[in-house]
N, C-alpha and C positions, 0 to 999 in steps of 0.2 A: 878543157878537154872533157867529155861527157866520156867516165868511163865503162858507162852499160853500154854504150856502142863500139868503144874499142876492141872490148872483150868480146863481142860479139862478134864484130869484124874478122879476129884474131880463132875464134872456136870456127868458125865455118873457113875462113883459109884454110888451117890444119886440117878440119876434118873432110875437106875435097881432096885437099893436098896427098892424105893419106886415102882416099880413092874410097869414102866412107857416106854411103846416104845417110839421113838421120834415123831413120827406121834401126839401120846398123849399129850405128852410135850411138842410140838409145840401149839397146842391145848389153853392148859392150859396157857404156857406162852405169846401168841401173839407172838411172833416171827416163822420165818419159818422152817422147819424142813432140807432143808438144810442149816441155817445159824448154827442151832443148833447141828450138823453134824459135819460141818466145826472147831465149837468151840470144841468140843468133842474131838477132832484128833489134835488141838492146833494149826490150821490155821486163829484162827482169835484171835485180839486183845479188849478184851471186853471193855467196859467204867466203871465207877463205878456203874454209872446206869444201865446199864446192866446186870452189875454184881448182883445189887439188887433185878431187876426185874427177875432173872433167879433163886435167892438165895428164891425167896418169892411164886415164882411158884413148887419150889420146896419142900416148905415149910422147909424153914432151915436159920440158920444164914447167911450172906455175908458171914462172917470169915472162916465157914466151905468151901467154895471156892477158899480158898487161903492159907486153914493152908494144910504146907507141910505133905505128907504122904511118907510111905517107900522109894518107887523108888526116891523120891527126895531128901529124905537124906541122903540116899547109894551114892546119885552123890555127892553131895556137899562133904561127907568123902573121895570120891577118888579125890575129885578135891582138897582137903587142904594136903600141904605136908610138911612134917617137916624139921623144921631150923635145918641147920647146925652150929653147934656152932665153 
């Protein structure tokens, strides 16, 4: 599971969900709207704090930023293969 894309995947769900362009989001979180961009698309590698501060602007748990959703557990089932006995 490539977590720069999840988290990515997972920050622009919420922040549509919450009806938020990134210009807005940029806004709200202090950070700039192409770093926010960048993390979106899964080019960047966030810290935990970052992860905080983007989880808190977005008003939502960190956790919900890094629990995996469909497309990552569709990967990880084609990436596990079964033993041959």
């Amino acid at each position: 599971m490539d977590m720069r894309r999840l988290v990515g995947r997972n920050v622009k769900r919420v922040r549509l969900e919450k009806g938020l362009t990134q210009e807005q989001f940029a806004e709200r979180s202090g950070f700039t709207q192409q770093y926010l961009s960048d993390l979106e698309r899964g080019r960047r590698n966030p810290t935990v704090v970052t992860l905080f501060e983007v989880s808190q602007a977005l008003g939502v748990e960190p956790v919900t930023l890094v629990t995996p959703d469909e497309e990552a557990l569709a990967g990880d089932a084609q990436r596990v293969k079964p033993r041959k006995n």
